[in-house]
FIVOKOL-967576 format. One line per field, with one value per residue (C-alpha): residue in one letter; y, x, z. Coordinates in nm, 3 decimals. Each point is the difference from the previous one (the first is absolute). Last residue first. Example, Ala and Ser with C-alpha at 12.3 -4.5 7.8 and 13.67 -1.06 7.14 Angstrom:
// FIVOKOL-967576
mitor: (S:A)
v: (-0.106:-0.344)
u: (1.367:-0.137)
w: (0.714:0.066)
END
This chain:
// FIVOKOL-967576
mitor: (X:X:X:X:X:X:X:X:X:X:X:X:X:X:X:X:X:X:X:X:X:X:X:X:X:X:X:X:X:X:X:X:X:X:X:X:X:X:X:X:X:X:X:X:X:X:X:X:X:X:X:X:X:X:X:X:X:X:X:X:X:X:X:X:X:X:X:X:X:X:X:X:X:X:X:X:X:X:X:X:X:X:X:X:X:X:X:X:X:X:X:X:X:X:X:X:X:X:X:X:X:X:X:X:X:X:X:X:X:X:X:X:X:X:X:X:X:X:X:X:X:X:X:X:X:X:X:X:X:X:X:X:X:X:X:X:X:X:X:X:X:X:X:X:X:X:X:X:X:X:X:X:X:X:X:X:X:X:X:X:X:X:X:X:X:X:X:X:X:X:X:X:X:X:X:X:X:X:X:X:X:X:X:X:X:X:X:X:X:X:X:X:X:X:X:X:X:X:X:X:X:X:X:X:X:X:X:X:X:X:X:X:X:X:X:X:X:X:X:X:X:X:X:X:X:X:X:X:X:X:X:X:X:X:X:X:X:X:X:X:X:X:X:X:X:X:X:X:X:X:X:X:X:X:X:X:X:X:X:X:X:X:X:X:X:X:X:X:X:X:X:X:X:X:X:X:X:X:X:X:X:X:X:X:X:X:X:X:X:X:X:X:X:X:X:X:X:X:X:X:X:X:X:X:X:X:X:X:X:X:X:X:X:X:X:X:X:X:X:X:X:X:X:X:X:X:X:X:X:X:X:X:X:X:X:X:X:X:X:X:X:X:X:X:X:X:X:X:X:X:X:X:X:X:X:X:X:X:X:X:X:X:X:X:X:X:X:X:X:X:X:X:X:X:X:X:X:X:X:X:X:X:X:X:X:X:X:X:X:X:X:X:X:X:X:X:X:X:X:X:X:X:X:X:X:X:X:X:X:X:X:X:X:X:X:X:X:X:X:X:X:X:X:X:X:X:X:X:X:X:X:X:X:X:X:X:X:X:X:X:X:X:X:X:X:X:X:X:X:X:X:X:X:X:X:X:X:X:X:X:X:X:X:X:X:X:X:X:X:X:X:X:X:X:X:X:X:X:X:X:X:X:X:X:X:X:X:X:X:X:X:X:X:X:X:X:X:X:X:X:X:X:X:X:X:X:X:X:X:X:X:X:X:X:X:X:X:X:X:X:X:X:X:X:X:X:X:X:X:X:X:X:X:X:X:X:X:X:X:X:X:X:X:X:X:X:X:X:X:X:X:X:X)
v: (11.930:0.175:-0.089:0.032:0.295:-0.021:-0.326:-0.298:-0.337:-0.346:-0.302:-0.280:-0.351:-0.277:-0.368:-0.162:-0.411:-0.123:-0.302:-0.023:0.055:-0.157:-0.051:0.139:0.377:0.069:0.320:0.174:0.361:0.166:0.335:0.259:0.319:0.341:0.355:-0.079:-0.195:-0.286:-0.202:-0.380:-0.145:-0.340:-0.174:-0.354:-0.101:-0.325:-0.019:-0.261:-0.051:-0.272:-0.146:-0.181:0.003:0.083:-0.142:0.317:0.200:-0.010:-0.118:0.180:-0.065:0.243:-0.026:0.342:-0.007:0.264:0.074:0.398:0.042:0.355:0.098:0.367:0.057:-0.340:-0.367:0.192:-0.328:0.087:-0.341:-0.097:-0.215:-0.092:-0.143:-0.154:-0.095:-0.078:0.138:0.082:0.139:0.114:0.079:-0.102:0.050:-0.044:0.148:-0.077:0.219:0.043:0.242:-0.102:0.324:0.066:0.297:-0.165:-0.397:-0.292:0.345:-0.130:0.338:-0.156:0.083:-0.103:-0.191:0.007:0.026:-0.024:0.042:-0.023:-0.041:0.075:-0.045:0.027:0.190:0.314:-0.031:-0.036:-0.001:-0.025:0.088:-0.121:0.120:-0.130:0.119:-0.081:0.147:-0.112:0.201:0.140:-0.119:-0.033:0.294:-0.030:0.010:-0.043:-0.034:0.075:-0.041:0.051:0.026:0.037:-0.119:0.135:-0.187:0.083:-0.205:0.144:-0.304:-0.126:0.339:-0.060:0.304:0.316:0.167:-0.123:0.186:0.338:-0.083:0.010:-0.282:0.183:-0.223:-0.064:-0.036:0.016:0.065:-0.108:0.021:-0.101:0.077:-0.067:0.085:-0.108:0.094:0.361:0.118:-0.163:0.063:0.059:0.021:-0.054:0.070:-0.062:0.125:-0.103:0.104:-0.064:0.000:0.283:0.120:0.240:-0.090:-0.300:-0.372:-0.093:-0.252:0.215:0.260:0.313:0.299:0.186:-0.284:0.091:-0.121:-0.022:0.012:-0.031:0.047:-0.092:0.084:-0.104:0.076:0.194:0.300:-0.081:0.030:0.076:-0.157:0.127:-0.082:0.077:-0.062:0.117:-0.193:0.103:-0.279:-0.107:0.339:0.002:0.135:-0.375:0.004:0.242:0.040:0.163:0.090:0.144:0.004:0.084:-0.098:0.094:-0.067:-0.067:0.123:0.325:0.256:0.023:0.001:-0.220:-0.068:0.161:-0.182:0.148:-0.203:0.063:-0.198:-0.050:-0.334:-0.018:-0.325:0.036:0.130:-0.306:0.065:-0.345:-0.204:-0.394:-0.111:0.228:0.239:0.370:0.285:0.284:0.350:0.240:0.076:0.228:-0.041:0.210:-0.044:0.155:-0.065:0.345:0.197:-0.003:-0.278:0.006:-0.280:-0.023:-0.266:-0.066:-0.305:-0.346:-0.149:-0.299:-0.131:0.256:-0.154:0.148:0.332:0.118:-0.310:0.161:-0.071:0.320:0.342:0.130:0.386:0.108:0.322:0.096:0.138:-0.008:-0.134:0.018:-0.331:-0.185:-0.358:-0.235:-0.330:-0.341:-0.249:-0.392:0.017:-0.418:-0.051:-0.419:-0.176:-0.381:-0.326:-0.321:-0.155:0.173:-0.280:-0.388:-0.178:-0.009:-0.106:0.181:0.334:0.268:0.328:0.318:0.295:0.286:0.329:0.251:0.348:0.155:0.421:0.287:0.274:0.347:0.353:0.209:0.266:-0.227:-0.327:-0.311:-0.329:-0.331:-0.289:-0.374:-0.199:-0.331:-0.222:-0.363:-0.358:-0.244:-0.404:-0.230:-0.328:-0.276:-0.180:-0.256:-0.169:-0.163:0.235:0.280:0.317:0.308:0.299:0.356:0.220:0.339:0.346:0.298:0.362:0.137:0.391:0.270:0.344:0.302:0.311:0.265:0.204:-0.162:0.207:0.177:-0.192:-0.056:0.173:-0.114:-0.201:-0.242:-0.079:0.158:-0.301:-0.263:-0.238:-0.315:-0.343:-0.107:-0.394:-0.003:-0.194:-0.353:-0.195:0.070:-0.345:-0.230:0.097:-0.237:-0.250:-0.029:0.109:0.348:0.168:0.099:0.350:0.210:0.071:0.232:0.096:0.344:0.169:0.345:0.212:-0.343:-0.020:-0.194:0.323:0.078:-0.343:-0.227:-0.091:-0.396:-0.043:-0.048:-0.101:0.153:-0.043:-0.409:-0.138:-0.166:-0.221:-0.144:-0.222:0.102:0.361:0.158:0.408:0.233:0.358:0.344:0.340:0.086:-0.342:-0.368:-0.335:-0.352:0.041:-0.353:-0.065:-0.316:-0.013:-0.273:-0.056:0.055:0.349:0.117:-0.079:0.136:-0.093:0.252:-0.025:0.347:-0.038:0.319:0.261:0.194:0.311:0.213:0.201:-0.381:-0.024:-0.071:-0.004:-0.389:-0.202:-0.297:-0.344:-0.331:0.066:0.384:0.165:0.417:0.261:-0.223:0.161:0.072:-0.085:0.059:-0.199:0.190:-0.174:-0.192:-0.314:-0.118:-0.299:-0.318:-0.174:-0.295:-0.210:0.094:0.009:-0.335:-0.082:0.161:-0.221:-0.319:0.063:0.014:-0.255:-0.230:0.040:-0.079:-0.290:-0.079:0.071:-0.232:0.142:-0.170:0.086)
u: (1.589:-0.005:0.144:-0.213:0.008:-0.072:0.029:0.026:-0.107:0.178:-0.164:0.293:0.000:0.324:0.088:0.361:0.030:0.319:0.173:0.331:0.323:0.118:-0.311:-0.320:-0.145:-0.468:-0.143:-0.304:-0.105:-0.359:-0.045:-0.267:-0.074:-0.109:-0.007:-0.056:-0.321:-0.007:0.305:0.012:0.375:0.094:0.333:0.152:0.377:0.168:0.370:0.272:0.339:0.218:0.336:0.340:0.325:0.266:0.263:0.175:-0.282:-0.362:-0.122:-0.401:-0.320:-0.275:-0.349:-0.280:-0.379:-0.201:-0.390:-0.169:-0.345:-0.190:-0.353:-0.115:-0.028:-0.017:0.196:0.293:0.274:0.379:0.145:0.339:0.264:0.347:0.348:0.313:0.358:0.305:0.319:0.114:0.289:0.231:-0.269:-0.185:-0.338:-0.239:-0.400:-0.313:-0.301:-0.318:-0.343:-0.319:-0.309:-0.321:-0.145:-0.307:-0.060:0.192:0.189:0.362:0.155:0.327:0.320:0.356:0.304:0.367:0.246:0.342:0.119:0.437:0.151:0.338:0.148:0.372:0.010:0.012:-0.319:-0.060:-0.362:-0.220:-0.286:-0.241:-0.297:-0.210:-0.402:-0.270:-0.334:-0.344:-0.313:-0.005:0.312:0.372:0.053:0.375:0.166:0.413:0.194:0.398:0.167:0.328:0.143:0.306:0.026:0.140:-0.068:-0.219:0.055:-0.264:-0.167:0.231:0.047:-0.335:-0.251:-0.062:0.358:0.155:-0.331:0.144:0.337:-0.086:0.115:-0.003:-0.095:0.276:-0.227:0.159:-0.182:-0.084:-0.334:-0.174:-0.295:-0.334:-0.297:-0.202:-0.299:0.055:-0.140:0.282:0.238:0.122:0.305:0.180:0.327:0.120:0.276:0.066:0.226:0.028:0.272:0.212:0.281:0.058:0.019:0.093:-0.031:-0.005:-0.253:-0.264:0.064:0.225:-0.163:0.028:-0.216:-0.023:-0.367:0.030:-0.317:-0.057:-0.271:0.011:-0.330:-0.050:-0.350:0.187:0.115:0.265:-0.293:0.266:0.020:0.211:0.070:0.286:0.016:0.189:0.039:0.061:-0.025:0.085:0.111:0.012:-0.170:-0.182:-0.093:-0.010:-0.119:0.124:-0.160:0.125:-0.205:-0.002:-0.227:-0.073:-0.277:0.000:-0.200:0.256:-0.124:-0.346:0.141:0.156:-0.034:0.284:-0.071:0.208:-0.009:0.095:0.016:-0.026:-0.013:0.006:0.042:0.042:-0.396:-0.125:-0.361:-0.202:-0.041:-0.003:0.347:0.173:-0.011:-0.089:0.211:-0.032:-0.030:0.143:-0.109:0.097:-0.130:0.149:-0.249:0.131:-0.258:-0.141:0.207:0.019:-0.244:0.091:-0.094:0.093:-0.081:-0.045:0.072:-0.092:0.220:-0.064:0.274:0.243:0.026:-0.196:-0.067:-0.285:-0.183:-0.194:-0.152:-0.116:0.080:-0.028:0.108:-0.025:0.131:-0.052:-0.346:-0.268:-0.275:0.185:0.199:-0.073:0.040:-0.079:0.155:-0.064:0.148:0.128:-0.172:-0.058:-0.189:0.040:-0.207:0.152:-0.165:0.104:-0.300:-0.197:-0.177:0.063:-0.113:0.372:0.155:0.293:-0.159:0.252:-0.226:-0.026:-0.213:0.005:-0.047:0.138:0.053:0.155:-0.080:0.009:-0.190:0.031:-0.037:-0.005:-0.337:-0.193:0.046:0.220:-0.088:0.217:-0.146:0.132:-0.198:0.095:-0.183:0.130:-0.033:0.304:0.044:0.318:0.008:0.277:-0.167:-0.207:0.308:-0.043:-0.301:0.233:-0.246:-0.088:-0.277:-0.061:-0.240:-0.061:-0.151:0.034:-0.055:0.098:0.156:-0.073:-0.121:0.017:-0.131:-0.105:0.194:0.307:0.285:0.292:0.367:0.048:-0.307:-0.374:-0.107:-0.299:0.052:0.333:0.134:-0.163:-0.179:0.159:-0.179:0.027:0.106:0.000:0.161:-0.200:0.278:0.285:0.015:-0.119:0.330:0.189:-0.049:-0.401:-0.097:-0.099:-0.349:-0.225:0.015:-0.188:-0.220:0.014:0.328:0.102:0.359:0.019:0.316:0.168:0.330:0.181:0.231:0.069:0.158:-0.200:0.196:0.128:0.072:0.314:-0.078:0.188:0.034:-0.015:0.095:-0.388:0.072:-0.377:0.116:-0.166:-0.095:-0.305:-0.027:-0.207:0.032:0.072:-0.039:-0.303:-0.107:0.057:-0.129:0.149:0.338:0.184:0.341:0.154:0.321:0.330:0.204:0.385:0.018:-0.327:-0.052:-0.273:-0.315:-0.243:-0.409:-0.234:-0.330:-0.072:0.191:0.337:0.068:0.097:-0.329:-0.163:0.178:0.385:0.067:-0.068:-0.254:0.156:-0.286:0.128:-0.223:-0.015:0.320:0.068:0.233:0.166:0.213:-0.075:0.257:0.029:-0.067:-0.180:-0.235:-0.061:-0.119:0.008:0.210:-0.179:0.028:-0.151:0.285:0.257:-0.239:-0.044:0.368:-0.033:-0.294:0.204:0.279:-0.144:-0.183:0.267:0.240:-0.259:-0.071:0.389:0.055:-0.250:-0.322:-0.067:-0.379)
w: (-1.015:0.349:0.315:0.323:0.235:0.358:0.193:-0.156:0.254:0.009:0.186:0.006:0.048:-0.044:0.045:0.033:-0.029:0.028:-0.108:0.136:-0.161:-0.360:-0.110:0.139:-0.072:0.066:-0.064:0.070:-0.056:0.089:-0.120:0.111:-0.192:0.022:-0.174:-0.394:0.085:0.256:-0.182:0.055:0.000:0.042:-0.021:0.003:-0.088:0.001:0.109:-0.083:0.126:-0.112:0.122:-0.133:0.238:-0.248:0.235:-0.050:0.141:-0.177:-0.328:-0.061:-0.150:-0.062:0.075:-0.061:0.047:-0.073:-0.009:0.053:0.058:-0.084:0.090:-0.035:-0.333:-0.121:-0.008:-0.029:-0.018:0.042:-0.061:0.104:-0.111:0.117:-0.030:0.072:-0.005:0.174:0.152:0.422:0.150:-0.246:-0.216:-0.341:0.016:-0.269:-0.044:-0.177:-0.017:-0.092:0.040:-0.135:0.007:0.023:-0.199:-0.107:0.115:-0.174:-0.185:0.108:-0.015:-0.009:0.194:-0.014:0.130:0.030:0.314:0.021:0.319:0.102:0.276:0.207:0.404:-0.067:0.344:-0.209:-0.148:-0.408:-0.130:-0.276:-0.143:-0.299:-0.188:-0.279:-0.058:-0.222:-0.092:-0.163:0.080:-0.383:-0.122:0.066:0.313:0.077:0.295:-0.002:0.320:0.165:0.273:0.212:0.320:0.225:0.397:0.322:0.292:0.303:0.338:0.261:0.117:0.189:0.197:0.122:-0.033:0.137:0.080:-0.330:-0.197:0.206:-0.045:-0.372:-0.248:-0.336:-0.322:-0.268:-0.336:-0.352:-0.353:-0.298:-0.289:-0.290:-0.097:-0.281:-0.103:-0.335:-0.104:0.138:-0.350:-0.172:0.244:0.370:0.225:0.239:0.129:0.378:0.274:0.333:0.272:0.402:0.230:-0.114:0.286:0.174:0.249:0.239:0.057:0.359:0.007:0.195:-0.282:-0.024:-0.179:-0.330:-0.210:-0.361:-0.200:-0.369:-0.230:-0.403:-0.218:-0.428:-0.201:-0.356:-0.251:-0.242:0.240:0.270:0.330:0.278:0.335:0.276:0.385:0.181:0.366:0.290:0.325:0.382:0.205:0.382:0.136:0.356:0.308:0.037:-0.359:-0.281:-0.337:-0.265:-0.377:-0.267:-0.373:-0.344:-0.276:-0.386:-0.228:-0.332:-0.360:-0.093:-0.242:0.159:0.303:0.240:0.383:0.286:0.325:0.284:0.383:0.271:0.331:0.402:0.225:0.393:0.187:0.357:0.048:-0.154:-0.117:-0.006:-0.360:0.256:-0.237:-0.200:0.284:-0.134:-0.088:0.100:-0.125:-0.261:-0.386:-0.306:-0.323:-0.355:-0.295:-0.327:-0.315:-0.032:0.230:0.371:0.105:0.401:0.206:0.376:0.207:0.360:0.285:0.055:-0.315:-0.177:-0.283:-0.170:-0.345:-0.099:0.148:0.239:0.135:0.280:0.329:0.141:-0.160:-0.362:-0.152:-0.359:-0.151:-0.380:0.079:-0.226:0.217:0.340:0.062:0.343:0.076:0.286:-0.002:0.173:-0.218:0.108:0.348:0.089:0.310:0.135:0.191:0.089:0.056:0.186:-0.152:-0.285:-0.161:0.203:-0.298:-0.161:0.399:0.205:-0.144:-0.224:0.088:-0.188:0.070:-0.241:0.007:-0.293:-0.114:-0.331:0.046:-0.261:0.072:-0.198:0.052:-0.311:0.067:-0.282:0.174:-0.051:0.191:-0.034:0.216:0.061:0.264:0.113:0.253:0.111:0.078:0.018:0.066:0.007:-0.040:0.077:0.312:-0.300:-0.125:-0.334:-0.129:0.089:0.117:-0.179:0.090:-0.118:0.079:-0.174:0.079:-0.243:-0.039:-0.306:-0.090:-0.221:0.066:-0.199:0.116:-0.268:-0.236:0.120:0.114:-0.237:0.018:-0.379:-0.212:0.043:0.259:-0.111:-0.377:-0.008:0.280:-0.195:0.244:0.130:0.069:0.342:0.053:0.391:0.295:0.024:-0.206:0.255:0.152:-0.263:-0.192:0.139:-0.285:0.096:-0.312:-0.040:0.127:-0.352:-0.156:0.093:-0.334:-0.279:0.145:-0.215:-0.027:-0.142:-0.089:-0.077:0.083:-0.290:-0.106:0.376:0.063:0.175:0.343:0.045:0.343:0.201:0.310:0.337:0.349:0.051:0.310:0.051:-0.344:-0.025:-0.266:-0.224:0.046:-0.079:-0.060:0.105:-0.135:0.115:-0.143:-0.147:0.050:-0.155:0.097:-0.074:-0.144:0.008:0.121:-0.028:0.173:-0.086:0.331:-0.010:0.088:-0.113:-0.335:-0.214:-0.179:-0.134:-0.025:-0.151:0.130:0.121:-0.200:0.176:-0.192:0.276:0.023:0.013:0.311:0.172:0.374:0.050:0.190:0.071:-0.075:0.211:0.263:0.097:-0.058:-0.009:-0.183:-0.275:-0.209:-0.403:-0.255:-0.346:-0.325:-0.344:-0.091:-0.471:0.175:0.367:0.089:0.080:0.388:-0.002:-0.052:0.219:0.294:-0.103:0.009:0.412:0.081:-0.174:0.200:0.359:-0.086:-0.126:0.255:0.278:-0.212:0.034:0.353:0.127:0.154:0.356:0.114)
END
């Protein structure tokens, strides 16, 4: 099938603009960056948690180079979360995400519900890892760094299936099954278990009917760590798979923790690190760290953190990077947060250290009884081109560019079940690449049933490379307890390439949920995009079990 230059033009465009467009700032976060430790599908599993301040759900759009990234939170852990891309981006080492500040942390967070599996916008991929509700850490342990008073487990066991095929062309389909199994277990006599674990069989057949040809098993080990701190020690030790430091990535090797004073954390660490690409030990790359986190007082509301970190690479050093990372609650209901990452070592493009390659800082804050939200924020990103990434993939696909930032959104809560929301970002590259997103829209508690709810929005882009317009609704419909359906359907309209080549791409969104009490529950997702590509038809299943402790109200 002959595809002429120009519609090639055009969907490659239009896919990126859209990107663009659905990505939305989060409100009243602080931004810093998390690096991605593992890949399975278009979702990167990154080194940054809920113990970071990263909140499931929150969506941020970046550049990368030239290429606008959506990145979407889908699941969050102790200590790692998966995150969406779009595009897929398989280079990428580092997303800066949103983190809560500490004076927006809640203490408790409660999920009446799972919530229901994401659109298919990318995200389809990591939506069977686990929502698991947090329990207050004086409810069940006590003081900073004492043991449970009883084991704690929490964790989900899922299965899914997923399926998608071009209605246009039917050998473009790919196929994947899979288990999944999160698990966090504390116990009285302070050893812990931490582990992130999936199988998965994928398979991209010649045919759409033909399910599971040419298939492929695959063993993904994000976390496997084993953790030891005597009850009301300040020492702590881990071994296996661990994600020590941000900012650090996966490491098969040990930990030290040591809580010295109240509020002074210093973390030591040593191992391996694994291959971006199949997670296995690589004995030629070796990675080490510290780490000091200094966190405020009564007097002072902020937290303070200070890093070094160096790995190396074929008896070589190929990074060694310090961080800074603060954020400091400013009384009255405003928080500022800041980050700066210097590179000490010479790159695979021949730029050396020391040097600053990444920076951000942000303000937000919140008023009239957190009815309205709002931040603004800037910063600079000049990502590190490893030897160790140039000796895994094509050196084509390695070409990062520096680029600047900015953006800034207001929330505000109008009425009982009524809300509205503005928020806009924009960037400058240094290839003269530059765009901006500005994005309006809302939400309604709609009341045609109880407690379901309208969501809206309509979105510009003005860009270098692509500009238009567009927008979306959705309805979030509880039809009871324990069965939930969930309607969208988004078009937007878009002027491409000099020749202002004009497309459209539209999606229409299905989903069904039917809880089996508050352990259990099955989804079923469909979706079906046309426009400016072809149309394609993607369908979803997933049986999701909670293991341990649930969340309370």
């Amino acid at each position: 099938m002959r595809i002429s230059a120009h519609s090639l033009l055009l969907r490659c465009t239009v896919r990126l603009a859209l990107c663009l467009a659905l990505a939305s700032p989060s409100a009243v976060a602080a931004q810093a960056v998390a690096h991605v430790v593992g890949r399975a599908s278009g979702v990167v599993y990154v080194d940054a948690g809920r113990a970071e301040g990263v909140v499931a759900g929150t969506s941020v759009s970046f550049t990368h180079g030239s290429t606008e990234v959506s990145a979407r939170v889908l699941a969050v852990a102790a200590h790692t979360a998966a995150v969406a891309l779009e595009p897929a981006m398989p280079e990428l080492t580092e997303v800066p995400l949103p983190r809560q500040t500490a004076a927006e942390a809640p203490q408790v967070r409660t999920v009446h519900r799972p919530p229901p599996s994401p659109p298919f916008d990318s995200a389809w991929a990591g939506s069977f890892l686990p929502q698991v509700g947090e329990t207050r850490d004086d409810d069940e342990g006590g003081e900073e760094g004492s043991a449970p008073h009883h084991t704690l487990v929490h964790g989900e066991l899922a299965t899914r299936l997923f399926a998608s095929a071009d209605v246009s062309d039917l050998a473009v389909a790919w196929d994947e099954v899979g288990v999944d199994s999160q698990l966090d277990v504390s116990t009285p006599s302070g050893l812990t278990w931490d582990h992130l674990v999936g199988v998965g069989l994928d398979a991209a057949p010649d045919v759409s009917f033909a399910l599971f040809q040419h298939a492929n098993a695959r063993l993904d080990a994000y976390l496997l760590r084993l953790g030891y701190t005597p009850p009301g020690s300040r020492f702590g030790v881990g071994v296996g798979r661990l994600m020590p430091l941000s900012g650090a990535g996966i490491v098969d090797g040990a930990e030290l923790n040591v809580r010295a004073a109240e509020g002074v954390r210093f973390s030591a660490f040593a191992g391996l690190a694994p291959d971006a690409g199949d997670l296995l030990p690589v004995l030629r790359a070796p990675r080490a760290g510290v780490a000091l986190s200094l966190a405020g007082g009564e007097a002072v509301h902020g937290h303070l953190g200070l890093g070094f970190s160096i790995d190396g690479f074929r008896g070589a050093l190929d990074r060694a990077r310090a961080n800074v990372d603060a954020d400091v609650d400013l009384g009255s209901q405003l928080a500022a947060s800041g980050r700066l990452v210097v590179d000490f070592a010479d790159d695979a493009l021949g730029r050396g250290g020391p040097r600053p390659t990444r920076g951000s800082v942000e303000l937000s804050g919140e008023h009239l009884r957190r009815r309205l939200r709002w931040h603004v924020g800037a910063g600079f990103d000049d990502p590190v081109y490893t030897h160790a990434i140039a000796d895994q993939l094509p050196q084509e696909d390695l070409i990062f560019l520096p680029n600047a930032f900015a953006d800034g959104g207001v929330k505000a809560r109008l009425g009982d079940g009524l809300s509205a929301r503005v928020s806009a970002r924009g960037y400058l590259g240094a290839d003269g690449f530059s765009s901006l997103v500005v994005s309006a829209g809302g939400s309604l508690r709609a009341r045609l049933l109880e407690a379901d709810l309208l969501d809206f929005d309509l979105r510009m882009i003005r860009g270098s490379l692509a500009q238009g317009y567009g927008g979306g609704v959705r309805w979030d419909l509880p039809v009871s307890d324990r069965v939930h359906f969930d309607l969208g359907y988004s078009l937007d309209r878009l002027e491409v390439g000099p020749a202002k080549i004009v497309g459209y791409a539209q999606t229409l969104h299905l989903a069904w949920d039917r809880y089996f009490g508050p352990r259990t529950r099955t989804s079923l997702a469909f979706e079906l995009g046309g426009g400016a590509g072809p149309t394609r038809v993607l369908l979803f299943a997933q049986v999701a079990v909670r293991l341990g402790a649930l969340s309370r109200d």
